[in-house]
N, C-alpha and C positions, 0 to 999 in steps of 0.2 A: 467595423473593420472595412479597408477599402483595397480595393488592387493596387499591385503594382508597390507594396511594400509598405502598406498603411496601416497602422493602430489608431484608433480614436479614444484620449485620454478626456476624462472630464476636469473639468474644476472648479475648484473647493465654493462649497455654496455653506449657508450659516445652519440651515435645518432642510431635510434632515442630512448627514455626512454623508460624504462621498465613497463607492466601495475604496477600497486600498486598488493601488496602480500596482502591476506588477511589472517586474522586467521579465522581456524573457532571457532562456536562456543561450547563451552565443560561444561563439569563438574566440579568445581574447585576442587581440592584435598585441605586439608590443606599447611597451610607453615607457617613461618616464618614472624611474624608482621615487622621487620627490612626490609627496603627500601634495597634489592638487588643492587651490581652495574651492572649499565648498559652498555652495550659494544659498541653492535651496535644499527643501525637504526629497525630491526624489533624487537629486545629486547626492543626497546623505546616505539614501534606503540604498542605493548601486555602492557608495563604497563601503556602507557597513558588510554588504553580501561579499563582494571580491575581499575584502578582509576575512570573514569568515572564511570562503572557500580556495584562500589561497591562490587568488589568481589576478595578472595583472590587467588593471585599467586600462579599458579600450577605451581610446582618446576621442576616438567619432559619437561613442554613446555617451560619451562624458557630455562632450560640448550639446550634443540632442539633448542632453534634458536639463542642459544648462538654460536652453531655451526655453524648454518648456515650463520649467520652472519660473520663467521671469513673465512666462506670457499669464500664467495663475496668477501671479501677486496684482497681475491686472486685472483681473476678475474676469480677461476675457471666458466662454464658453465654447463650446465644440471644437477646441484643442485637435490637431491632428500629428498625430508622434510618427515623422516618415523616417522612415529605417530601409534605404533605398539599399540591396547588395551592390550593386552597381555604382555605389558613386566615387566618382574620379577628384574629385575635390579635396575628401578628406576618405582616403583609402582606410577598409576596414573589412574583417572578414564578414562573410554572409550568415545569416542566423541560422543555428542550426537546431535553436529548443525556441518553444512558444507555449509560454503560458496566461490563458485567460480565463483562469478558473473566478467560478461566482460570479458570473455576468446576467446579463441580460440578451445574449446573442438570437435567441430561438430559431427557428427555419431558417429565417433572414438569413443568419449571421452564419449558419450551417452553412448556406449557397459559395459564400465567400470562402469559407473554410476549405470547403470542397475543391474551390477553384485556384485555391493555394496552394492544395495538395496535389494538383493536378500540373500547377506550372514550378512550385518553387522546388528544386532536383538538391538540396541541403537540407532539407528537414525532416532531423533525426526523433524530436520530442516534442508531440500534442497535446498540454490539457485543456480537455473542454471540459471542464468537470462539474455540475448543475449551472447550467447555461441555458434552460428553460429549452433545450433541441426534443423535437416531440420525433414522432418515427420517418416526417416526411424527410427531416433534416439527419436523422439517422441512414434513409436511403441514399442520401447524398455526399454524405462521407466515406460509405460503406464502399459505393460505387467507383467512387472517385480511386481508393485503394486500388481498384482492379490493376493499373498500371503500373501505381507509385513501387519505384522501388529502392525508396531509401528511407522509409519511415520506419521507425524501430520500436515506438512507444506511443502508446495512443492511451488517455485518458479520457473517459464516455462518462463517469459516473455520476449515476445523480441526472441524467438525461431522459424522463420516459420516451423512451424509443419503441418500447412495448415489446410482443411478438413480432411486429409487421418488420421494424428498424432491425430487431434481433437477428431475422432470419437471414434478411441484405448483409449483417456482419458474418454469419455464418458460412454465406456461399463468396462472399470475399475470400475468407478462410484457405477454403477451395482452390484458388488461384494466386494471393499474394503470397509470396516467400520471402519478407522482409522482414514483416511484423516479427517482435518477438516478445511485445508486451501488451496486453489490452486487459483492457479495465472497463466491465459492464456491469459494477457494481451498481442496486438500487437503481436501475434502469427498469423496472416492471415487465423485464422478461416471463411470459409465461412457461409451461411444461413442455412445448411445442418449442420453445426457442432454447431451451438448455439441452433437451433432446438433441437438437440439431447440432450444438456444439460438441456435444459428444460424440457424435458420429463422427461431425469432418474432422476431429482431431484425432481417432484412430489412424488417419493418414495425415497431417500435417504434421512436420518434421521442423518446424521454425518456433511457433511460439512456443516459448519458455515458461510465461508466466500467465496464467489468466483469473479473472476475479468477475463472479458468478454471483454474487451476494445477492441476497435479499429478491428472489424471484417469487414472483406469484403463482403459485401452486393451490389448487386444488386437490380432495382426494386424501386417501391414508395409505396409496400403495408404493409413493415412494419409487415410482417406475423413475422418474431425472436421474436419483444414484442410480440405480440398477447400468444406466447407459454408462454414467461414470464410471463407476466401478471398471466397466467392458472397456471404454477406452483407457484408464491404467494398464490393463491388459496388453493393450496393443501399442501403446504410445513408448515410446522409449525416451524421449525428447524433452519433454514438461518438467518443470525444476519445483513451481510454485503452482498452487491448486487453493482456493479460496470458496469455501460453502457456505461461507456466515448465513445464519437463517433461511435454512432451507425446510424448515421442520423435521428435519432427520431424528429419528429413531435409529434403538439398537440395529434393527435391521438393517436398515442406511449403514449405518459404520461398519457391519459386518459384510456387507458389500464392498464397500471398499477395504474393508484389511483383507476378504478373500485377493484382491486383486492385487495389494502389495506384496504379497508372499513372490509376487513372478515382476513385478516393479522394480526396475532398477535405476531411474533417473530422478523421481521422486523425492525432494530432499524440504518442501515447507507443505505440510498439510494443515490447512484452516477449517474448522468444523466450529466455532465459537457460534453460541447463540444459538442452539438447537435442543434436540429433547433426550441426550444422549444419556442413559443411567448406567448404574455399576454393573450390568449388566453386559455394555457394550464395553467396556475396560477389560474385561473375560477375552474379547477375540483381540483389544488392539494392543492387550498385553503378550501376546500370545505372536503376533506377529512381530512384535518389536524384538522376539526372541532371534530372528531370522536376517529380519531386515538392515542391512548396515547402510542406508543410504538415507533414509529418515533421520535429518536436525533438529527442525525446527514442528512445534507439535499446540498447533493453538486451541483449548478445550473452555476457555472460557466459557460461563456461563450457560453452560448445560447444569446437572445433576447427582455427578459421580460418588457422592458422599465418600463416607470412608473404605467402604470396602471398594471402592474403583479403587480411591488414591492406592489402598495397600495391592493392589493387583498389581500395579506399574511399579512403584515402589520395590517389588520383589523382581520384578525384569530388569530395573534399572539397576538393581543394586546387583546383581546376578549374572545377567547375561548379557543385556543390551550395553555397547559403547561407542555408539554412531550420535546419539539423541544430545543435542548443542541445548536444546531452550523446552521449558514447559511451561506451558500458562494455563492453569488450576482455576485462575480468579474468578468466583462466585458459584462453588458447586457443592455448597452445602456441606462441608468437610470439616469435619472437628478437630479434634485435639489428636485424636488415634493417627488418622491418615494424614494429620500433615508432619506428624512428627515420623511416621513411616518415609514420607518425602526427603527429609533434612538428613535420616537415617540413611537412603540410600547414598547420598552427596559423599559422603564420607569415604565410601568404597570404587563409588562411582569418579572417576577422575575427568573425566569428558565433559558432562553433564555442569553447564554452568552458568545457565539463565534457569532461573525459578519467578513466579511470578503467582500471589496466592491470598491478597487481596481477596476480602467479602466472602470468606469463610468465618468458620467459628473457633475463634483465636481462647484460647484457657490460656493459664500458665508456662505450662510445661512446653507450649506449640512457642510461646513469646522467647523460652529461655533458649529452645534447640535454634530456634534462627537467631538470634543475638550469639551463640557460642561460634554458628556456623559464622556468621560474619567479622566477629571479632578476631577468631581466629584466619580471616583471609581464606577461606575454601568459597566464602561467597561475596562475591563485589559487593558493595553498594551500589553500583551503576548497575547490575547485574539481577536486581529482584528490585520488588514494587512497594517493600514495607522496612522501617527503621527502628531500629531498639532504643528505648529512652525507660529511667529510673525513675520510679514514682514511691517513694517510703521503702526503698529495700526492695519493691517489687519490678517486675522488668511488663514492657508494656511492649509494644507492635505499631507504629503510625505509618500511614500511607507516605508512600514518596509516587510521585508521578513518572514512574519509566514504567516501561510494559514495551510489548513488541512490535504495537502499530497505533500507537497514541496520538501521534498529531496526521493518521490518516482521513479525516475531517476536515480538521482548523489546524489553525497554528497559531506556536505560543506569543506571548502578548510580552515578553523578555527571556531572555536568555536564549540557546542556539537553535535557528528555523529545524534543521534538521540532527536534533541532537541525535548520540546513539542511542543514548539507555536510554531514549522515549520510542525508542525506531527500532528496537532490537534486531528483528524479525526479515526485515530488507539489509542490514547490516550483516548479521550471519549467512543467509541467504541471500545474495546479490540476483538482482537478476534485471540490471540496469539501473538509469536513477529514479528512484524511489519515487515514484509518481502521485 
């Protein structure tokens, strides 16, 4: 990346491929309702997207990568994509999203980053998302924030930034009031830098959404939640909350459901990938009794077997009518507790993402979800598995929607950002889905 409104696009070499070019994302200008022709491949990938997303063809980015695309058939190399806001030639709005996710940027590319953030006063959407930025390139983003005050979404994930990069995003925290999205997933935050977020988010009243996944933790005390926990307490503000693999235990969970009893902005809690057993389904059954502001509920791949499922199961079907989506997938759940789940749907009218996948499916679990969906109480877009006839008997097969499935990759056909692979950002908004 260069100043002054520069992307460096490569091209196409025989072995090995090239990453995918991405556009970012912009403003559309007016155009012309006539279907433009198309030249090349990145002229195709920009109007497959504005068809998808229902927006009209900016005529200045058309013609840029009509260019670009003619300079590849040449085999030229070190391609440079200028997307100047400034220019008078062919009038166009200024970018307001920027995505360069799975580069090869690292510090370097972080300085430039930094320096973007620093002069360009439009930009609303960051992904840096595994860009190889280590913590020195994280101090330089972080910093940069101090001033900016039009950035609204910031994607880190995949960055080790470490403790050192963590703590710089934390004391930004501090100061900027714009953010209201950040994403420090699998960044190798240690216990020292999810601490800190916890603290300065008892007082920060902007960000909405944050994602904490996969930190490096030592230890069996589980002190990170404990802080969490404390700022639920205090935070009114927070929409979305993301724990994936934090090694949490019942204890963990029961830190946090003490804290949503007095929680009332709280509406996505993510805990997937933890150590959570039927154990910990006791207190967050128990809270859901109370709580009307919890949708969206991701438990994936913990341990809840059946007596979690029938713990929830008897709140949902009972008391709770706030709860939008569940995702159960892979908690050792047999036949009892997912037929408890299908059981509650029925009484439960709210309740309309299920999601339950890599349990342990019998008969009777295949025929309650085939009656539930045949009969229309549950989408097909809406859960993660399909009924099909095998000699008179009813079977279960995967379908691929779930709540956060193309937050990784994305798919190889059909919609970049479909719903019913995206549930999770769909029911719970909390910007564009980064």
């Amino acid at each position: 990346m260069r100043g002054g409104g520069k992307v460096a696009a490569r091209a196409k070499s025989p072995s090995p491929p090239p990453a995918p070019t991405t556009i970012p994302t912009t403003s559309w200008a007016p155009a012309d309702r006539s279907v433009p022709e198309i030249i090349g491949s990145l002229q195709e990938d920009y109007y497959n997207l504005c068809m998808e997303k229902s927006r009209k063809i900016n005529s200045f980015v058309w013609h840029l990568l009509q260019e670009v695309d003619e300079e590849i058939e040449k085999g030229l190399e070190g391609i440079i994509l200028n997307i100047p806001g400034n220019s008078r030639l062919m009038p166009a709005e200024r970018i307001t999203g920027l995505d360069v996710r799975y580069n090869l940027m690292s510090d370097v590319g972080a300085y430039y980053a930094a320096r973007l953030l620093q002069k360009q006063h439009k930009l609303i959407y960051l992904n840096l998302m595994f860009n190889d930025i280590g913590p020195e390139g994280g101090e330089l983003i972080a910093k940069a924030l101090h001033k900016n005050t039009t950035l609204k979404y910031l994607r880190m994930t995949g960055n080790k930034i470490e403790n050192k990069g963590g703590m710089f995003f934390a004391a930004m925290l501090q100061i900027n009031s714009s953010l209201e999205k950040l994403d420090l997933g699998d960044c190798d935050l240690g216990m020292q830098g999810v601490i800190a977020f916890a603290t300065v988010l008892t007082q920060n009243q902007t960000i909405k959404g944050i994602n904490l996944n996969r930190p490096i933790l030592y230890g069996e005390q589980e002190e990170p939640t404990v802080h969490l926990g404390h700022m639920l307490k205090e935070n009114h503000c927070l929409v979305a909350l993301h724990m994936c693999k934090h090694n949490m235990k019942n204890c963990g969970i029961k830190q946090l459901c003490d804290a949503l009893y007095l929680n009332r902005s709280l509406r996505y809690l993510d805990v997937s990938c933890n150590k959570i057993t039927r154990d910990g389904m006791v207190c967050l059954a128990d809270v859901l009794k109370s709580n009307t502001t919890l949708e969206v509920i991701d438990l994936s791949f913990n341990r809840i077997e059946d007596v979690g499922a029938k713990y929830l199961s008897e709140t949902l079907a009972s008391h709770n009518r706030s709860l939008k989506a569940l995702s159960v997938v892979n908690n050792n759940i047999k036949g009892e507790g997912l037929v408890a789940l299908s059981q509650s749907m029925k009484t439960n009218p709210i309740l309309s993402n299920v999601y339950i996948w890599g349990n342990k499916f019998d008969e009777a679990t295949c025929v309650a979800y085939s009656d539930l969906i045949q009969t229309g109480r549950l989408k097909p877009d809406n859960t993660d598995v399909e009924p099909f006839v095998v000699d008179g008997h009813v079977y279960l097969a995967e379908v691929s929607n779930g709540l956060k499935k193309h937050y990784y990759w994305r798919p190889t056909y059909g919609e970049v950002c479909s719903q019913s692979s995206n549930a999770g950002s769909i029911l719970v908004p909390v910007g564009p889905d980064l």
